[in-house]
SEVONU-780112 format. One record per residue (C-alpha): residue number from 1; residue in three letters; z, x, y. Coordinates in Angstrom, 2 decimals. Layout:
+-----+------+---------+---------+---------+
: seq : type :       z :       x :       y :
+-----+------+---------+---------+---------+
: NUM :  ala :       Z :       X :       Y :
...
+-----+------+---------+---------+---------+
This chain:
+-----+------+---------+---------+---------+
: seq : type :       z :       x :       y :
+-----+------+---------+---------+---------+
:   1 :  unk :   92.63 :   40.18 :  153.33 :
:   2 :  unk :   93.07 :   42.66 :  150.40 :
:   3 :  unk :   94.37 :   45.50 :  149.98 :
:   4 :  unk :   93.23 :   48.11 :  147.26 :
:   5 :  unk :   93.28 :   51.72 :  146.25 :
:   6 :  unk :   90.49 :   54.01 :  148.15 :
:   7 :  unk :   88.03 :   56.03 :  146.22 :
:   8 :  unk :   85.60 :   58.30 :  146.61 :
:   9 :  unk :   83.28 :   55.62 :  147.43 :
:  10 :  unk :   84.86 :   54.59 :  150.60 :
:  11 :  unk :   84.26 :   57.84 :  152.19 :
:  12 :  unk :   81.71 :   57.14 :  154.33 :
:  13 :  unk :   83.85 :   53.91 :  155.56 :
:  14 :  unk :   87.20 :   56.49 :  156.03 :
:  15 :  unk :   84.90 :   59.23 :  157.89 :
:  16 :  unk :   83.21 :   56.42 :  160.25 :
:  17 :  unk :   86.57 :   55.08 :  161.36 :
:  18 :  unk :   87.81 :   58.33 :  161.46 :
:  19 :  unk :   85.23 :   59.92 :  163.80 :
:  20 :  unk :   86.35 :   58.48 :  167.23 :
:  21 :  unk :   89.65 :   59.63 :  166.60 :
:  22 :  unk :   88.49 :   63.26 :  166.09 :
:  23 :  unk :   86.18 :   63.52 :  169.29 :
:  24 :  unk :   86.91 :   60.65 :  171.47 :
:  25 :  unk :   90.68 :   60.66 :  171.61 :
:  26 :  unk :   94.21 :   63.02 :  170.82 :
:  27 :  unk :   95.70 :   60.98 :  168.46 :
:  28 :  unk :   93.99 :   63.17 :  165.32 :
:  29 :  unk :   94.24 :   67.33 :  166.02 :
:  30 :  unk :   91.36 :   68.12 :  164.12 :
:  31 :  unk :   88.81 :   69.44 :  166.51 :
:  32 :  unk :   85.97 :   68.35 :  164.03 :
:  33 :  unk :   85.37 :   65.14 :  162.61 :
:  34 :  unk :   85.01 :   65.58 :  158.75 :
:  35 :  unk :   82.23 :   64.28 :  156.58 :
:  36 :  unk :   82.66 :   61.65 :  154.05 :
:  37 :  unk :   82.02 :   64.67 :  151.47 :
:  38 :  unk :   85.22 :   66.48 :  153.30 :
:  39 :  unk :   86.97 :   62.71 :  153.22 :
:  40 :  unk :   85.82 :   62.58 :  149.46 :
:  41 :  unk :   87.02 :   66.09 :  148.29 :
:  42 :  unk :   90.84 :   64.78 :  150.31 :
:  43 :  unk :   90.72 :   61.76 :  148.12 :
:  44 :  unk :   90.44 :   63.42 :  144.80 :
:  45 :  unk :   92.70 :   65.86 :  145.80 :
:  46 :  unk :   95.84 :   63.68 :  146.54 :
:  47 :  unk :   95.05 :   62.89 :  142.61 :
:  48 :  unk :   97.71 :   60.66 :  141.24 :
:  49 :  unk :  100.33 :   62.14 :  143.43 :
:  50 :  unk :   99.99 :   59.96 :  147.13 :
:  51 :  unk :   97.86 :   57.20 :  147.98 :
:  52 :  unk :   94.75 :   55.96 :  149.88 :
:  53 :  unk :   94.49 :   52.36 :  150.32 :
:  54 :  unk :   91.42 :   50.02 :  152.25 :
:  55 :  unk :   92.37 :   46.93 :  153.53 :
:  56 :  unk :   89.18 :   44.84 :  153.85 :
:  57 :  unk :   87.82 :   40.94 :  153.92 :
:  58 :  unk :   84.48 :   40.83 :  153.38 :
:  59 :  unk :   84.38 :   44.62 :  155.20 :
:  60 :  unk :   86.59 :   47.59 :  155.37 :
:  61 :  unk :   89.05 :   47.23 :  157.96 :
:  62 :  unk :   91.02 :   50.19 :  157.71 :
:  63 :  unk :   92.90 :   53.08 :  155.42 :
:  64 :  unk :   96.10 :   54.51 :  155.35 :
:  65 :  unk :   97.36 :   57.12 :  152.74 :
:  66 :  unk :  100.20 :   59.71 :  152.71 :
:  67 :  unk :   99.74 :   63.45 :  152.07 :
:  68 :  unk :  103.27 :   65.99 :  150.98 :
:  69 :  unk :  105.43 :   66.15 :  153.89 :
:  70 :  unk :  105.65 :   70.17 :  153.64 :
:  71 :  unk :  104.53 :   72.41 :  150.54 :
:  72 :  unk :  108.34 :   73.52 :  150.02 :
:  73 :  unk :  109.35 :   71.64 :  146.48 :
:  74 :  unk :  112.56 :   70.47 :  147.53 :
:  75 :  unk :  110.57 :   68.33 :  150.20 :
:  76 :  unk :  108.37 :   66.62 :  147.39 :
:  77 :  unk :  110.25 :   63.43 :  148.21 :
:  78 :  unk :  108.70 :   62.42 :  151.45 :
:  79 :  unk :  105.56 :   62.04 :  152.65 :
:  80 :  unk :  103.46 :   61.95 :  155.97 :
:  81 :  unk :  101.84 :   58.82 :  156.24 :
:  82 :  unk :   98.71 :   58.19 :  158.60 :
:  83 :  unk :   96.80 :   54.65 :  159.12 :
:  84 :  unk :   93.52 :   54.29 :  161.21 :
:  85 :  unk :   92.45 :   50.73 :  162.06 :
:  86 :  unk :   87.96 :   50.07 :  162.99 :
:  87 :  unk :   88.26 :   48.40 :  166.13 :
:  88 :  unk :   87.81 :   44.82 :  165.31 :
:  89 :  unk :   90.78 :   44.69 :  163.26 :
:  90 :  unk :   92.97 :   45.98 :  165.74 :
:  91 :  unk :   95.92 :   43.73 :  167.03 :
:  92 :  unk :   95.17 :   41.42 :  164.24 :
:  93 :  unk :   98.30 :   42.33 :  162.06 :
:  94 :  unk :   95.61 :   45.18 :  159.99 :
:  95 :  unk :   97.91 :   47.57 :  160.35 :
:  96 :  unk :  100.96 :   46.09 :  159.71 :
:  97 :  unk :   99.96 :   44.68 :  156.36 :
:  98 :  unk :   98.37 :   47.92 :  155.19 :
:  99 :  unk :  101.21 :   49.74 :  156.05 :
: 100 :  unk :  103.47 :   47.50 :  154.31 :
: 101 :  unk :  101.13 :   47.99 :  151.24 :
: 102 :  unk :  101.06 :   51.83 :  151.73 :
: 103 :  unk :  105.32 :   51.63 :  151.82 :
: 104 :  unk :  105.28 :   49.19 :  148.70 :
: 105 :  unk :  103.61 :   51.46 :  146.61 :
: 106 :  unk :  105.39 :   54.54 :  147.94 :
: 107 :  unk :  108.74 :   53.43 :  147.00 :
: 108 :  unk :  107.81 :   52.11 :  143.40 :
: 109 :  unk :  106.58 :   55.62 :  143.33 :
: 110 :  unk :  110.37 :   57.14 :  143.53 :
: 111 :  unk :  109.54 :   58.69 :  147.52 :
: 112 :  unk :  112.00 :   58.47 :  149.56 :
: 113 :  unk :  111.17 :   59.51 :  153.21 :
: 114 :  unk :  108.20 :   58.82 :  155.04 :
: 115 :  unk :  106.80 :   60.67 :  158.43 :
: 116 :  unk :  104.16 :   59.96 :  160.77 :
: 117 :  unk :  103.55 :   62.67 :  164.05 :
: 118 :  unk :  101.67 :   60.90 :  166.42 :
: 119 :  unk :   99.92 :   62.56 :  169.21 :
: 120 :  unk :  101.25 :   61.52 :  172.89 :
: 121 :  unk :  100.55 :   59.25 :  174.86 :
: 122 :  unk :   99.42 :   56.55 :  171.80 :
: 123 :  unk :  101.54 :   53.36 :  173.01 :
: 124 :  unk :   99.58 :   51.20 :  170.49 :
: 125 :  unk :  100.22 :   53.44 :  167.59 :
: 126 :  unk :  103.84 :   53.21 :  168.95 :
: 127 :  unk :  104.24 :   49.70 :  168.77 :
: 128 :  unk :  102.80 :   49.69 :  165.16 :
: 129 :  unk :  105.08 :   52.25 :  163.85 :
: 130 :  unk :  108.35 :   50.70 :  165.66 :
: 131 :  unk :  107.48 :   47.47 :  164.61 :
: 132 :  unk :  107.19 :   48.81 :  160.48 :
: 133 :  unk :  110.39 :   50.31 :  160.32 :
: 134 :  unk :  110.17 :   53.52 :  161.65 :
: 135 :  unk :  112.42 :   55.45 :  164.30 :
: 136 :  unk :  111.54 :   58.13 :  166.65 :
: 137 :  unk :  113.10 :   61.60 :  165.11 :
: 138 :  unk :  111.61 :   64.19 :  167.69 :
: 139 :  unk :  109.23 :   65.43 :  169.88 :
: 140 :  unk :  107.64 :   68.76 :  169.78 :
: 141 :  unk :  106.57 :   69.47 :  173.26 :
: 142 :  unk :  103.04 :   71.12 :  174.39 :
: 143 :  unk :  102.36 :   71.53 :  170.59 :
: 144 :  unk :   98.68 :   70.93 :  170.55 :
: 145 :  unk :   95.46 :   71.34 :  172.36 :
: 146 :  unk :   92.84 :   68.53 :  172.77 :
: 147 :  unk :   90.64 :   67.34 :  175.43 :
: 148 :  unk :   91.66 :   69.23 :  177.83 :
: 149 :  unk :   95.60 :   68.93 :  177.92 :
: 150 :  unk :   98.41 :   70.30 :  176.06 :
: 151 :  unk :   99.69 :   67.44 :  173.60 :
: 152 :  unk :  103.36 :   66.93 :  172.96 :
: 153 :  unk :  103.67 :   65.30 :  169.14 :
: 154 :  unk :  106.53 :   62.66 :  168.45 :
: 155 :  unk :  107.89 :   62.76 :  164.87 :
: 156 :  unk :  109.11 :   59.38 :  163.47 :
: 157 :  unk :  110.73 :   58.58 :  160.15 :
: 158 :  unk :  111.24 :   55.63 :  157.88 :
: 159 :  unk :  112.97 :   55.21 :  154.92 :
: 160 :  unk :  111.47 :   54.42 :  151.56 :
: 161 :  unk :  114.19 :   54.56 :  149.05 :
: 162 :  unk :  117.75 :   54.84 :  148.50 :
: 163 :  unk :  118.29 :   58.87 :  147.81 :
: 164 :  unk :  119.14 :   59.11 :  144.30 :
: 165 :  unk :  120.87 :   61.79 :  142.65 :
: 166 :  unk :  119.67 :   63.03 :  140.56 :
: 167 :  unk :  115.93 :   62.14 :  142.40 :
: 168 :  unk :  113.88 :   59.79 :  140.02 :
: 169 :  unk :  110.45 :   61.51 :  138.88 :
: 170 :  unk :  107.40 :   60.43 :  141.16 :
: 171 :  unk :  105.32 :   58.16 :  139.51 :
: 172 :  unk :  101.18 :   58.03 :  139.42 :
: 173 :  unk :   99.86 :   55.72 :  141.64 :
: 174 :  unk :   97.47 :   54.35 :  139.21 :
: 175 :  unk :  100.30 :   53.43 :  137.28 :
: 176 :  unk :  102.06 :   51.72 :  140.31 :
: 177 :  unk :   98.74 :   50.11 :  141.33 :
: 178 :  unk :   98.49 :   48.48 :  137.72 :
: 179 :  unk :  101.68 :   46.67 :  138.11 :
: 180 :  unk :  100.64 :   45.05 :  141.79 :
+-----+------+---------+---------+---------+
């Protein structure tokens, strides 16, 4: 399997895989499944600054990227991570090694703290995130609408990075891709 950075061109993969999570299932709160223009536009605008990786064989298999944690500047050391696995690839250890990827290039980038929120119940997306590091943080009851049902959202961290202080600049991702 390899993993790679995502471009624009993978859109149409990322809004496929995407799509059942949007209408079929909680564990995205968008009520509207984007288009791989709307997945292309999200690309190019996490620029430099967070990544989007595809882990494929001779297919995509799935994606995970981060996004800023909150907007607030003193908070532009963590990230919210997300990873969304086509169904063939699931249980197959997919996940785990793009999320390892994802992390890898993360902390060369200087982050420290990564998030994920995942919609409850999701015992598979559970298991994945336990079993990569992370540790539940929180749970913000009722907090979201879908399908029918109020959603409660569990908040899990992991750590990337040793805090430093002072923090160490964020580096590009192309420039932590180049040395992978």
């Amino acid at each position: 399997m390899k993993i790679r950075r995502a471009t624009s061109s993978d859109a149409e993969f990322i809004a496929d895989t995407y799509r059942p999570f949007v209408e079929d299932h909680w564990a995205s709160f968008e009520l509207r499944a984007p288009s791989a223009d709307e997945i292309a536009a999200r690309i190019e605008a996490a620029g430099d600054l967070y990544p989007w990786l595809i882990a494929e064989d001779e297919t995509p298999l799935a994606y995970a990227y981060a996004s800023p944690h909150r907007t607030r500047a003193a908070y532009n050391r963590s990230v919210d991570t997300a990873i969304y696995c086509v169904e063939a690839a699931r249980g197959r250890g997919v996940g785990k090694a793009i999320y390892a990827a994802l992390f890898d290039v993360l902390s060369r980038q200087n982050y420290v703290m990564a998030f994920a929120g995942i919609a409850m119940p999701n015992e598979a997306s559970l298991a994945l995130h336990r079993s990569v590091g992370f540790a539940l943080i929180g749970t913000y009851p009722n907090v979201g609408y879908k399908h029918g049902a109020w959603r409660d959202t569990q908040w899990w961290s992991r750590p990337l990075a040793t805090p430093q202080d002072p923090p160490a600049p964020i580096r590009p991702v192309s420039e932590v891709m180049a040395e992978l």
